[in-house]
C-alpha positions as a Markdown table, in Angstrom:
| # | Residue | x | y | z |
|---|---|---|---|---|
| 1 | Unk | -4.3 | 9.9 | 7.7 |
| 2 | Unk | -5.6 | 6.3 | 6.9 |
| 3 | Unk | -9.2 | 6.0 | 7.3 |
| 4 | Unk | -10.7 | 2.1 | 7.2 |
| 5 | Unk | -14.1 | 3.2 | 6.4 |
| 6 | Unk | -13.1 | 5.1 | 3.2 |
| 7 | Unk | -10.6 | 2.4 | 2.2 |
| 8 | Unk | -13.4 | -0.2 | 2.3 |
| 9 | Unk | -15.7 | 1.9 | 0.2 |
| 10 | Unk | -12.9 | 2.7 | -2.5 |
| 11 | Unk | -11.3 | -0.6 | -2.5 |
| 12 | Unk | -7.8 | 0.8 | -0.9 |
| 13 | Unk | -8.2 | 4.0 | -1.5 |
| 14 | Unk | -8.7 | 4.9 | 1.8 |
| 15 | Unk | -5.1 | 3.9 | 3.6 |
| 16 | Unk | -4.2 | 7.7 | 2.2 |
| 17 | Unk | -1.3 | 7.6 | 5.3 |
| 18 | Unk | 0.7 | 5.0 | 3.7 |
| 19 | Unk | 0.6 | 6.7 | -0.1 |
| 20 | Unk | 1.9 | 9.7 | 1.7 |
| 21 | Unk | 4.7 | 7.7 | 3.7 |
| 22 | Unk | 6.1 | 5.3 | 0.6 |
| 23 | Unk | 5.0 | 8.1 | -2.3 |
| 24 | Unk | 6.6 | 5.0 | -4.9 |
| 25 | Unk | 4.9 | 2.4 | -3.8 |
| 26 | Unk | 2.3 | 0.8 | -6.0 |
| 27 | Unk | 0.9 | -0.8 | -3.1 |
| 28 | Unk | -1.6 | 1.6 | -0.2 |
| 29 | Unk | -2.6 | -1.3 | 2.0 |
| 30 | Unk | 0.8 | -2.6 | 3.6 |
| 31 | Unk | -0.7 | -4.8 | 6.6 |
| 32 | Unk | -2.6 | -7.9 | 5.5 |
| 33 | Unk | -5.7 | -6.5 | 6.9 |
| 34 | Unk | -5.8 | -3.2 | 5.0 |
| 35 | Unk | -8.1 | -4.2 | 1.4 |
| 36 | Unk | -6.2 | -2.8 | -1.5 |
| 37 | Unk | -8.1 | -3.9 | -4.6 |
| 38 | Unk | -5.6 | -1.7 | -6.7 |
| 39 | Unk | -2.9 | -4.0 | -6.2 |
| 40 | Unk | -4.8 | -7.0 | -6.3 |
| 41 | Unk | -4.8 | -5.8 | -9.9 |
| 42 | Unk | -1.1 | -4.6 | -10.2 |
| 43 | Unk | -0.2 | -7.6 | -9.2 |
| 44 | Unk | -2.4 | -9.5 | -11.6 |
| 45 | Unk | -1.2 | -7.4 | -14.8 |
| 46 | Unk | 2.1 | -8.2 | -13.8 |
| 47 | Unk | 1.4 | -12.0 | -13.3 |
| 48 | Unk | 0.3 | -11.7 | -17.3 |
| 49 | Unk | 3.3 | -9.6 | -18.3 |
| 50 | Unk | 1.4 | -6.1 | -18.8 |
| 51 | Unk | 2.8 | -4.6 | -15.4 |
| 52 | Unk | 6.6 | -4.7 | -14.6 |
| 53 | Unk | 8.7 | -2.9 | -11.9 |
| 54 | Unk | 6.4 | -2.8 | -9.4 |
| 55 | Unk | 8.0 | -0.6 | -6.1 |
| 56 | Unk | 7.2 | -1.4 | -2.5 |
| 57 | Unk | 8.6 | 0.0 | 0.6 |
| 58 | Unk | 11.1 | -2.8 | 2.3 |
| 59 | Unk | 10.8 | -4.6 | 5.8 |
| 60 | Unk | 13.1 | -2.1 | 6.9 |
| 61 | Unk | 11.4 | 1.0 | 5.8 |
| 62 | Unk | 8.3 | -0.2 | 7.5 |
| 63 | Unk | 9.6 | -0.9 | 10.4 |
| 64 | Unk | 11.4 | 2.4 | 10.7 |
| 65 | Unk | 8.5 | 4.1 | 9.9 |
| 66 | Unk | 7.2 | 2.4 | 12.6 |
| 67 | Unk | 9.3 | 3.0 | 15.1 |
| 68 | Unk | 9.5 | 6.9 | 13.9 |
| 69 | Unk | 5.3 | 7.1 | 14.6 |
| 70 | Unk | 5.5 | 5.7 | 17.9 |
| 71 | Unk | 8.2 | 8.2 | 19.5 |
């Protein structure tokens, strides 16, 4: 279960749901509103060259995962 409060106080750490849903994905906060600090720095070792292959879920697999939560 994501829980904003905890995410906020661990820098990302808190949208738990979403690690669970895309276990690959070096990204936890997938809406634009949900702080990830973690891949804020991901994203910045990889701008300098000491991060490569850096997996996120697709469109698609978000939406479907979507669209599976609200049945």
């Amino acid at each position: 279960r994501n829980n904003w409060w905890v995410a906020v106080l661990t820098f990302g750490e808190g949208w738990h749901n979403n690690h669970h849903a895309f276990k690959y994905s070096a990204r936890q906060g997938l809406e634009w509103w949900q702080i990830d600090m973690t891949w804020y720095v991901l994203r910045l070792l990889q701008a300098i060259g000491l991060a490569y292959d850096i997996k996120l879920p697709s469109e698609l697999q978000m939406k479907k995962l979507a669209m599976k939560g609200s049945d």
